[in-house]
Every structure is written in C-alpha cells, then in structure tokens.
C-alpha positions as CSV (number, residue, x, y, z in Angstrom):
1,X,4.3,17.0,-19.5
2,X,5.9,14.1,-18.6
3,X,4.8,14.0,-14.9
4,X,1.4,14.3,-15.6
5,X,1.4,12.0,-18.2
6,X,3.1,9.6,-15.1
7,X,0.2,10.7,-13.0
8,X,-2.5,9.5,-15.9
9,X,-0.6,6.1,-16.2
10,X,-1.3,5.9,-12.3
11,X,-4.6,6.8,-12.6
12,X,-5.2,4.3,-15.1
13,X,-3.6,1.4,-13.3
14,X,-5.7,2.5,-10.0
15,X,-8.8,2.7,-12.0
16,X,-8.4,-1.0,-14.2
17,X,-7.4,-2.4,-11.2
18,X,-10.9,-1.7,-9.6
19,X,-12.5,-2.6,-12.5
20,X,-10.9,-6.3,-12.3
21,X,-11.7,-6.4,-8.6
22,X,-15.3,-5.5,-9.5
23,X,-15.4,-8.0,-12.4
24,X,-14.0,-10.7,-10.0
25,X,-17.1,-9.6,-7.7
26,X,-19.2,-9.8,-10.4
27,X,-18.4,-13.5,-11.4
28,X,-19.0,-14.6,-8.0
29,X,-22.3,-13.3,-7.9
30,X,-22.9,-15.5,-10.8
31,X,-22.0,-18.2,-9.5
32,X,-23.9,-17.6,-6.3
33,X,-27.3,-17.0,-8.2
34,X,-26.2,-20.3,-10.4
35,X,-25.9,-22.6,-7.2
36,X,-29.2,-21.1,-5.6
37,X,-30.9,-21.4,-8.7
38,X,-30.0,-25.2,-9.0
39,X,-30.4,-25.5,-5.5
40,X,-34.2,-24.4,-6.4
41,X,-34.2,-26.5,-8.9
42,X,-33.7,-29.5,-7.7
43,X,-35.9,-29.2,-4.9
44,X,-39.1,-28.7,-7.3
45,X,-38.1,-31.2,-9.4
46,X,-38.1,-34.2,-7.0
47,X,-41.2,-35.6,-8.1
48,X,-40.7,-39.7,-8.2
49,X,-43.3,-42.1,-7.1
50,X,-41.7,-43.3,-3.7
51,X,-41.7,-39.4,-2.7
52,X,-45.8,-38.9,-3.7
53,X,-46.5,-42.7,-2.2
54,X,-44.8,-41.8,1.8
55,X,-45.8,-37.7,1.6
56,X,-49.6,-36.6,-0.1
57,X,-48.3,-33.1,0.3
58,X,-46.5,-31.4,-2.6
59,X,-42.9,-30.3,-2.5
60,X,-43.4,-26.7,-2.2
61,X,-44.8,-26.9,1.0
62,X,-42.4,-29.9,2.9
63,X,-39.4,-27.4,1.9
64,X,-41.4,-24.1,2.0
65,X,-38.9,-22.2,4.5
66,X,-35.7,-24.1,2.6
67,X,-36.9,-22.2,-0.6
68,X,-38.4,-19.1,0.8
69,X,-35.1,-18.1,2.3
70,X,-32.8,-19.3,-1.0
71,X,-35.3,-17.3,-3.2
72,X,-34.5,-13.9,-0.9
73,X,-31.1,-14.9,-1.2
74,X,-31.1,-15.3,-5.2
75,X,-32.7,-11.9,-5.0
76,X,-29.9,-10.1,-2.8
77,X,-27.1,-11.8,-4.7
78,X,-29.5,-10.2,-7.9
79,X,-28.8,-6.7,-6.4
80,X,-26.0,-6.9,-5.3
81,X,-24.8,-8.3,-8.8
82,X,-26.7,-4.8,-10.3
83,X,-24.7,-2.8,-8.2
84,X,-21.3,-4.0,-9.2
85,X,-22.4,-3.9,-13.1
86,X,-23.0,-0.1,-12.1
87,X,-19.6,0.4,-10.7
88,X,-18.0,-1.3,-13.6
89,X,-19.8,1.0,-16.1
90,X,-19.1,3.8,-14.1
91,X,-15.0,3.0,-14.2
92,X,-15.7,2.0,-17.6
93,X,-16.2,5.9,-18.4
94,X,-13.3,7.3,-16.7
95,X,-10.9,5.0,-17.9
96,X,-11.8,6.0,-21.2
97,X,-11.7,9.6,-20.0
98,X,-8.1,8.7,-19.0
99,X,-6.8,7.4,-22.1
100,X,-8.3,10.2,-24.3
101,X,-6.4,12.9,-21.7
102,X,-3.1,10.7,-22.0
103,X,-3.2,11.9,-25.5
104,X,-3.4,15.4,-24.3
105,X,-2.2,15.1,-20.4
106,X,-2.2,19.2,-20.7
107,X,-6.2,19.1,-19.7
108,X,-6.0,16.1,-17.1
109,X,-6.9,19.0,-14.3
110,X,-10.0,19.1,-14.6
111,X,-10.1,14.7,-14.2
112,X,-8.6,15.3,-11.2
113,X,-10.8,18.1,-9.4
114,X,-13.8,16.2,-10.6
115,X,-12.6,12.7,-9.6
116,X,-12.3,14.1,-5.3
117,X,-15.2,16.2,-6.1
118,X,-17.3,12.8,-6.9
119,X,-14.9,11.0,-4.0
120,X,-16.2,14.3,-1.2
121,X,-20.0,14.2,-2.4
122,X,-20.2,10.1,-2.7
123,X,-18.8,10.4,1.4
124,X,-21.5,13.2,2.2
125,X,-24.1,11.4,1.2
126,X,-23.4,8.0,2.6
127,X,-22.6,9.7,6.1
128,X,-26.1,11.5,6.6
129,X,-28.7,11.5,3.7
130,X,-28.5,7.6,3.0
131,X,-28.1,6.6,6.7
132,X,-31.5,8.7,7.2
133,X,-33.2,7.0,4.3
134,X,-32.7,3.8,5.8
135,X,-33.8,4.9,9.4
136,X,-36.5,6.4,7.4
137,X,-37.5,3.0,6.2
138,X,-37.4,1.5,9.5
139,X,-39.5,4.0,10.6
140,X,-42.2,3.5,7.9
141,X,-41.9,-0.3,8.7
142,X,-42.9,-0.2,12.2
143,X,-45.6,2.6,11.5
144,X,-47.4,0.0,9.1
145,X,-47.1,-2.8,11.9
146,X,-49.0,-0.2,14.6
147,X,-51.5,1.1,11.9
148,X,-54.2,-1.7,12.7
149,X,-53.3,-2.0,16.2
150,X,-52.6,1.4,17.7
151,X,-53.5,4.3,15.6
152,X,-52.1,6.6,18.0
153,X,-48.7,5.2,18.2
154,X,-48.9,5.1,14.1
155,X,-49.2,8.8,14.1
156,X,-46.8,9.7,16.0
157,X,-44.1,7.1,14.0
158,X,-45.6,9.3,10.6
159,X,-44.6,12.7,12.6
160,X,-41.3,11.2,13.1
161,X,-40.6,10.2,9.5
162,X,-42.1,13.5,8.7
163,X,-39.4,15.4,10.0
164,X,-36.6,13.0,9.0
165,X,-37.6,13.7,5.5
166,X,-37.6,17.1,5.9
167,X,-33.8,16.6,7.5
168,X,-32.7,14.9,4.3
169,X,-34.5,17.7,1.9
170,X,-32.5,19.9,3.3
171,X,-29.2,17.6,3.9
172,X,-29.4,17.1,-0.2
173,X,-29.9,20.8,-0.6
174,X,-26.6,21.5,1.4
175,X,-24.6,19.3,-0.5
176,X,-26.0,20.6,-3.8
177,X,-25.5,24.0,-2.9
178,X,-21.7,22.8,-1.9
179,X,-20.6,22.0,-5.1
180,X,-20.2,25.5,-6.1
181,X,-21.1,28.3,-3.4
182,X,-23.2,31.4,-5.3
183,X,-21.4,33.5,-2.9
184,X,-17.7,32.2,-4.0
185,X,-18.3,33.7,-7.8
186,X,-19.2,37.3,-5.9
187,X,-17.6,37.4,-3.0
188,X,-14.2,36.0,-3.6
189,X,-12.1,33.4,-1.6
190,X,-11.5,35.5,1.6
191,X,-15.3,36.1,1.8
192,X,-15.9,33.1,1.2
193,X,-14.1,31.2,3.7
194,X,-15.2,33.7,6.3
195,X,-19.1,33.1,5.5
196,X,-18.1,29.9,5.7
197,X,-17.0,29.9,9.7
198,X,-19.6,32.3,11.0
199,X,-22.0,29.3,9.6
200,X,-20.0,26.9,11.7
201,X,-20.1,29.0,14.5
202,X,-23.9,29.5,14.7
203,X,-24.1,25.6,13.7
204,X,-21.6,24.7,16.7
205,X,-21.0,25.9,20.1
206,X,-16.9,25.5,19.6
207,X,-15.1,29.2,19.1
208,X,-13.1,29.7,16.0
209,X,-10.3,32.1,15.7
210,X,-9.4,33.0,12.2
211,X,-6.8,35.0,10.2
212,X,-7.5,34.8,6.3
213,X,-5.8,36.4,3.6
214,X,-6.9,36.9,0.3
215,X,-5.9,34.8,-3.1
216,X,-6.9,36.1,-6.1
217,X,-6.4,34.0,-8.8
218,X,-8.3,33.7,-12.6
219,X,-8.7,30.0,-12.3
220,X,-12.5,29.2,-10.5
221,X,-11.6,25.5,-10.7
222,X,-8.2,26.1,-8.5
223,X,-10.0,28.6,-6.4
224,X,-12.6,26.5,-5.7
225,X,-10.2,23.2,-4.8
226,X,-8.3,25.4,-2.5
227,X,-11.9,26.4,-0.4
228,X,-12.6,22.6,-0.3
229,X,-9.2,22.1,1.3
230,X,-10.0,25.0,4.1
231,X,-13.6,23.7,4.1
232,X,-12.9,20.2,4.7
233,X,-10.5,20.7,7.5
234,X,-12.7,23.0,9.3
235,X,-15.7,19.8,8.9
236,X,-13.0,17.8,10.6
237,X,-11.9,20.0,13.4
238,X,-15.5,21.3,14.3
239,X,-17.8,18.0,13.8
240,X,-14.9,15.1,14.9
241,X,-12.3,17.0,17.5
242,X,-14.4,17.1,20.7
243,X,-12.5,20.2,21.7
244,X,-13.6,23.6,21.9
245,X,-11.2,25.7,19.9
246,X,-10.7,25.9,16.2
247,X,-7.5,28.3,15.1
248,X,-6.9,29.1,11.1
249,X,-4.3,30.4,9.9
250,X,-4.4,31.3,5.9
251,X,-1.5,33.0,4.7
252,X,0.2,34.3,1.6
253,X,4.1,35.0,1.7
254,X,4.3,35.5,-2.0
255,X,5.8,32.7,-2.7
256,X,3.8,30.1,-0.3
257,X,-0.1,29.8,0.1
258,X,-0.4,28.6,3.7
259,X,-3.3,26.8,5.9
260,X,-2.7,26.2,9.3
261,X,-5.6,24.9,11.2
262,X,-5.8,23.3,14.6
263,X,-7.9,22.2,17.6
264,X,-7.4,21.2,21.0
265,X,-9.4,18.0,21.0
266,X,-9.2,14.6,21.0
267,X,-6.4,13.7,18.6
268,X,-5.9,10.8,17.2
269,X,-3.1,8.4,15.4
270,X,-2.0,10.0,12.2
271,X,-0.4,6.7,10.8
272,X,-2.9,4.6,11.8
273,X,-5.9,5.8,10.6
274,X,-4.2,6.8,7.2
275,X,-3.7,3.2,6.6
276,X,-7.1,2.0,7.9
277,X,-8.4,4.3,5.2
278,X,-6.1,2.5,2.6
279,X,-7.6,-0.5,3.7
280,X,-11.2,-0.1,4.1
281,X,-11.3,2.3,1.1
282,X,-12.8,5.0,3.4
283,X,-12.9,8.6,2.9
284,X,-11.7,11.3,5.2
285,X,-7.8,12.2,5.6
286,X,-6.9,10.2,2.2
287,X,-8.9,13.0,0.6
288,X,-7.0,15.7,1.8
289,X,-3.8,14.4,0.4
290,X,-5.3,13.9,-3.0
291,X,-7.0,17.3,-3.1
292,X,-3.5,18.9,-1.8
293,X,-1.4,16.8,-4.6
294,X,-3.1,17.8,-7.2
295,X,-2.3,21.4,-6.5
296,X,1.3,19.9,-6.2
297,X,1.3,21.1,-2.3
298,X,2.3,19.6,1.0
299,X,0.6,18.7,3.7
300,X,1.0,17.5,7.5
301,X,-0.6,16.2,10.0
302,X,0.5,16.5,13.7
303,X,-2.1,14.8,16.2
304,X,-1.3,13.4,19.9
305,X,-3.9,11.7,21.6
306,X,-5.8,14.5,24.1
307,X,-3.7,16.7,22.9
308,X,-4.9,18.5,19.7
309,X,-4.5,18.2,16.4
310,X,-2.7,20.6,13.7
311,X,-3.1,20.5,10.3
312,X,-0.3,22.1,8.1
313,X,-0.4,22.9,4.2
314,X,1.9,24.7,1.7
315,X,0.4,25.5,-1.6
316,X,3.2,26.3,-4.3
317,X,1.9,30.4,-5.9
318,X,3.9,30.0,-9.3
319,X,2.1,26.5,-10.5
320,X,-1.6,28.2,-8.7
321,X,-0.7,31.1,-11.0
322,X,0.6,29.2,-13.9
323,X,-2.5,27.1,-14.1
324,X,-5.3,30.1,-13.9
C-alpha cells in the first residue's frame, strides 16, 4: 500500500509539474499576442496631420507587409496558445484522477496501463498518420496551384493524395484495432503473440525465430500490458534494426516470466539515447521501462554499435498472479 501510494505522490509531482510548465507556456503566449496586438495598434492609429500632409496614401497600405505578417503571427501564437489550454485541461483530469486513487492507491493499476496506453497511441499517430496528413496537405496545395495551369499534372497530384488517404484510413484502423486485439480475448497470449509475428513476417523481409510459451492469467488488463511489451519490442527490432534476424525468446520458469528478444542490426547507444528521450520528451525505449515497472519487472538493454541489440525482461509470476 505504501509503495503505490509513493508511486501516486510521483505521479502527481510529474504530472503538476507539466501543468506549471504548460501554464508558464501559456503566459508567454499572452504576452506575445499582447505585444503584436499593440504592435497593430499602433501602426493604425498613427493618423496626425504631418503623416496625411507628406503621404496621400493611408496607413494600411505604407505598412501593408509589416501588418500582414504580425497578423499571421497573432494568429499562430492564437493556436498555439489553444493547444497548450488543451494540454493543461487534459493534465487537469488526471491529476484529479490521481488524487481520488491516492485515497484508494489499491486501484491505481488501471491509471497506469491507461496513462502508456495514451503515451504508445499519442507516438503512433504522430510517427505516420499525422506526418501523412501534413504531406497530404502539401499535396492538395500544389494540386490547386496546377489546377488552372496544367490539368494534367493536377490529376495526377489528386491520384497521389488519393492513395495517401487511403494509407492513413487504414494506418488509423491499425492502431484502433491495436488497442485491444479481437483475437487476444479468443485465442490467448501464445496465439496471440504468434499471429502477431507471422504479420511481421509477411510485412518485412527480416526472418524471425521464435520460442513462446504460454501465460495464462485471469487479468485481461495484465495480459494485455505484457503483449504490448513483446509487441513493442518486436516494432523496434523489425522496423529500426537494419539487420536481418529477429530471435524471441518467451519463457516461464514458474517463478520468472521471461522475454528475450534480439537482432543483429545496427545497435545503438543504450545510455545515450535513454537520456535524449528524457530530454526531448520522446517516446520509444522510456516506454518500455514504464510499461515493465508497472508490472514491477526488470529490464535490460545490451546494444553495441554493428553489433546487435538484445533486449532482456524478467516479469515477477506471484505479483502477475496476485493482481489477476
């Protein structure tokens, strides 16, 4: 009780930190849009005699391109000031989420599965189905620039966006169907996870070699946080690695749930891209640690540079059993 209750205090802290980051945002976009806005200001309002005697021509045009480009930039500090009001409503609702479960820290599981579920779907989208929006958008862009001039060329720029929007239908699709696999409730983990790499092999041209043992537990939620764990890894090793062997290892010893799964790609530097993750506030390894904490697990990473990577967690059976 009292560790997770520790664990909701941190949580907490994390979270109202944010929200004070985003309210300091928030402040400064006020003050941008209140210096653009007198900036605006004061250019319409000169209007004294000496100005109208030496200039016939009205104020609006002499500094046209001086208030065309402060009134786009009013308007992007205007978004951008929408967006962080968003974010701060958005941490608004889990940090009262938080201080309702440090009443009762005996349900804060489900807080946590949900909070890397939001953290792995907010990363999916921004990595493929936003970045095609915007390309989309570019597309559409030049299209109505050749519409007039060269009808052909227009076509062929609406077949293009065509297709990409086809690509992201079925991008957002994927990642719908993600959030709970309708094979996982009738097929079971083992099943699951091996549906799961004969799609990556017919997706990829890499070979995986698996061994997967069964875990049968009553607990969907725990289930389904381990999958994500095997699932994410295998995203890694197949779509990032370069190299052209996957191995998985998933093993239960009775007292130990392993995953073991390497690659003989690229490799990379554990340490260093761990903390530029803490820096940038990116997604990718960070998430793995989070998803295996929570299930009060271990996990390692061993990575040389062209020499491989392996990928080593130990999942504790008594608290997988004790919480299903």
């Amino acid at each position: 009780m009292e560790e997770k209750k520790k664990i909701l205090e941190k949580l907490y802290d994390d979270f109202l930190r944010e929200k004070n980051s985003i309210q300091e945002k928030i402040d400064e976009c006020k003050n941008k849009i209140s210096e653009v806005n007198s900036f605006i200001d004061s250019i319409i309002s000169i209007e004294d005699s000496d100005f109208k005697f030496f200039s016939p021509r009205d104020v609006e045009t002499i500094y046209k391109d001086s208030l065309e480009e402060n009134r786009k930039l009013k308007l992007l500090y205007e978004e951008e000031y929408k967006n962080h009001l968003r974010k701060k409503e958005i941490i608004e609702n889990r940090l009262k989420k938080i201080e309702i479960l440090l009443v009762n820290p005996d349900d804060m599981y489900e807080l946590e599965i949900q909070e890397t579920e939001r953290r792995r779907i907010a990363r999916d989208l921004h990595d493929s189905s936003l970045q095609n929006l915007t390309h989309t958008i570019h597309e559409l862009e030049l299209a109505s620039k050749y519409i007039d001039k060269d009808p052909i060329q227009a076509k062929l720029e609406l077949v293009s966006i065509s297709k990409n929007i086809r690509e992201v239908i079925n991008e957002i699709r994927s990642t719908i169907f993600d959030l709970r696999p309708m094979q996982f409730d009738d097929l079971g983990f083992k099943e699951s996870v091996e549906q799961l790499v004969n799609k990556m092999k017919n997706e990829s041209s890499i070979n995986i070699i698996f061994d997967v043992d069964d875990l049968d537990l009553n607990n969907k939620a725990v289930l389904m946080a381990i999958f994500r764990i095997v699932q994410e890894c295998m995203n890694n090793a197949v779509k990032h690695s370069d190299g052209s062997l996957v191995n998985i290892k998933i093993k239960d010893d009775g007292t130990t749930f392993h995953i073991e799964i390497s690659d003989d790609g690229k490799g990379f530097e554990v340490d260093k891209v761990l903390q530029n993750e803490k820096e940038n506030h990116h997604f990718g390894l960070m998430i793995l640690e989070e998803r295996v904490n929570i299930l009060h697990g271990t996990i390692d990473f061993q990575s040389e540079k062209d020499k491989g990577t392996n990928i080593n967690i130990k999942l504790p059976l008594d608290y997988l059993r004790e919480n299903s």
